[in-house]
C-alpha positions as CSV (number, residue, x, y, z in Angstrom):
1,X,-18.8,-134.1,-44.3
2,X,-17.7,-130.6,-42.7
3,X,-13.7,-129.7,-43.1
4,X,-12.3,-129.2,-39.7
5,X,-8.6,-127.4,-38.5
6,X,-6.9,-129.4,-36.3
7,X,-4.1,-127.5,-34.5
8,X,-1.1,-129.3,-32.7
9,X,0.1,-126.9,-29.9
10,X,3.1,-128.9,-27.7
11,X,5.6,-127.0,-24.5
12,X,8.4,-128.1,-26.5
13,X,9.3,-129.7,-30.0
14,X,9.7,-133.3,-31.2
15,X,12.6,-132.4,-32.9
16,X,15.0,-131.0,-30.8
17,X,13.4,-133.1,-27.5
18,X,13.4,-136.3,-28.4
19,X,16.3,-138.5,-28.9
20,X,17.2,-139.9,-32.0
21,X,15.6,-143.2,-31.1
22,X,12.1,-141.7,-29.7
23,X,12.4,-139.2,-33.0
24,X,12.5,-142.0,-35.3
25,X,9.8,-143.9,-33.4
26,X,7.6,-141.1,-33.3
27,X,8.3,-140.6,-36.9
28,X,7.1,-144.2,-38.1
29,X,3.8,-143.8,-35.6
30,X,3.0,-140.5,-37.0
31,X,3.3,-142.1,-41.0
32,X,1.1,-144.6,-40.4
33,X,-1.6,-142.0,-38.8
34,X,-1.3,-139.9,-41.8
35,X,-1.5,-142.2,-44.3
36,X,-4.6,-143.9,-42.2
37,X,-6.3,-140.6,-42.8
38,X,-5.5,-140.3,-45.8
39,X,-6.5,-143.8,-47.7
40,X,-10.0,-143.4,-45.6
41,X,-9.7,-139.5,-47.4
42,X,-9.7,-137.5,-44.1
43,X,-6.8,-135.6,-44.3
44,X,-6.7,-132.8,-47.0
45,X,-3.0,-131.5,-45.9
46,X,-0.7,-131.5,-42.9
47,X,2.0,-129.9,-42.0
48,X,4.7,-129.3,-38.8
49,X,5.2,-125.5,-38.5
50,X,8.9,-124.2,-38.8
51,X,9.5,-121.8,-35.3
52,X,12.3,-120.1,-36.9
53,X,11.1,-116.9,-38.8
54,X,7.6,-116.9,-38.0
55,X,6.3,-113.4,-37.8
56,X,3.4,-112.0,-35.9
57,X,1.5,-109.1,-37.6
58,X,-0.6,-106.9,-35.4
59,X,-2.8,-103.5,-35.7
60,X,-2.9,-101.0,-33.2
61,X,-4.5,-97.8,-34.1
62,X,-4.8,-97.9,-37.6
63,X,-0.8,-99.0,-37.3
64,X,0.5,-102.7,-38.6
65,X,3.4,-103.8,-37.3
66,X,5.4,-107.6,-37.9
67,X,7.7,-108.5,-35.4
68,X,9.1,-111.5,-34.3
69,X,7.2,-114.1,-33.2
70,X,7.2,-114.8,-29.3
71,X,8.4,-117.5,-27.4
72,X,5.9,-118.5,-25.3
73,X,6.0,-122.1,-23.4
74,X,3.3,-123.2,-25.8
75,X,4.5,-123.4,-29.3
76,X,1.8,-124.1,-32.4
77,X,3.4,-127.3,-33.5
78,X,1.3,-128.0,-36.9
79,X,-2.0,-128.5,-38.3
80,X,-4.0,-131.0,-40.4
81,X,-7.1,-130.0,-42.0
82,X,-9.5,-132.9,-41.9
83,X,-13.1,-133.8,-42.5
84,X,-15.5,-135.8,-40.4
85,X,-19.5,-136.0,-40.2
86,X,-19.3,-133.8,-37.0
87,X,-17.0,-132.7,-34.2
88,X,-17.2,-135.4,-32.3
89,X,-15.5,-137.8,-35.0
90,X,-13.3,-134.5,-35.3
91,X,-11.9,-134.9,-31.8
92,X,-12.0,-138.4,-31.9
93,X,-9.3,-138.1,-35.4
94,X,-7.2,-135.6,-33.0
95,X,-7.3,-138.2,-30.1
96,X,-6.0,-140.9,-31.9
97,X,-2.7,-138.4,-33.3
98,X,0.1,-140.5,-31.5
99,X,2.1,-137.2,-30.9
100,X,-0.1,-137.3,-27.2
101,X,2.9,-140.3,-26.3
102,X,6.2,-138.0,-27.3
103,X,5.3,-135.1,-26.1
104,X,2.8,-132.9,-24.0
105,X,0.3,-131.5,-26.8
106,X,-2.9,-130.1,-26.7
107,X,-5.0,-130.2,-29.9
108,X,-7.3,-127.7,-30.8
109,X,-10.1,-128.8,-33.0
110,X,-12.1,-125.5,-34.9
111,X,-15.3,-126.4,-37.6
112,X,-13.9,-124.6,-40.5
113,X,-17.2,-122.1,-41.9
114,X,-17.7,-122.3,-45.8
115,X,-17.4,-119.7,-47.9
116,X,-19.0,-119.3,-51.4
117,X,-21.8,-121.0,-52.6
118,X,-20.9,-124.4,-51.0
């Protein structure tokens, strides 16, 4: 099994754009998707990104800089880190994510390199 980053990008947020129905809805879908993964041991930790505060640190010139992170139309919505026998059973796991009904979301799905001696 390889460990794979999954990365949930959506143009808006489940929180503030769904209604309180839809919310709770997506809410009860999402459960039972996590805890699929994780009695079959798939997922090794998830978790929605907070927008509010994020940072952005940069180098230009030997110069670092933080600043605000930028509002773009795209927002990085959360990730789960995951394992499958290859990346097709990777993007299969991110296909099945029932965030795809609530909200437009891409997924981004990286093979995650070992380090060490593993």
């Amino acid at each position: 099994m390889k460990d794979y980053l999954l990365i949930i990008k959506t143009e808006g947020s489940v929180w503030t754009d769904l209604t309180p129905e839809q919310l709770q809805k997506h809410m009860e879908h999402g459960g039972v998707y996590i805890g699929n993964l994780m009695k079959e041991g798939i997922l090794k930790n998830a978790n929605p990104i907070e927008k509010s505060g994020s940072r952005i640190v940069t180098e230009n010139n030997g110069i670092l800089n933080d600043e605000p992170f930028n509002d773009d139309k795209e927002l990085v919505a959360g990730f789960f880190h995951s394992t499958a026998k290859d990346i097709d059973e990777a993007v299969s796991i991110a296909k099945e994510n029932p965030i795809f009904n609530d909200i437009s979301t891409k997924i981004e799905v990286h093979p995650l390199m070992p380090i060490g001696g593993n």
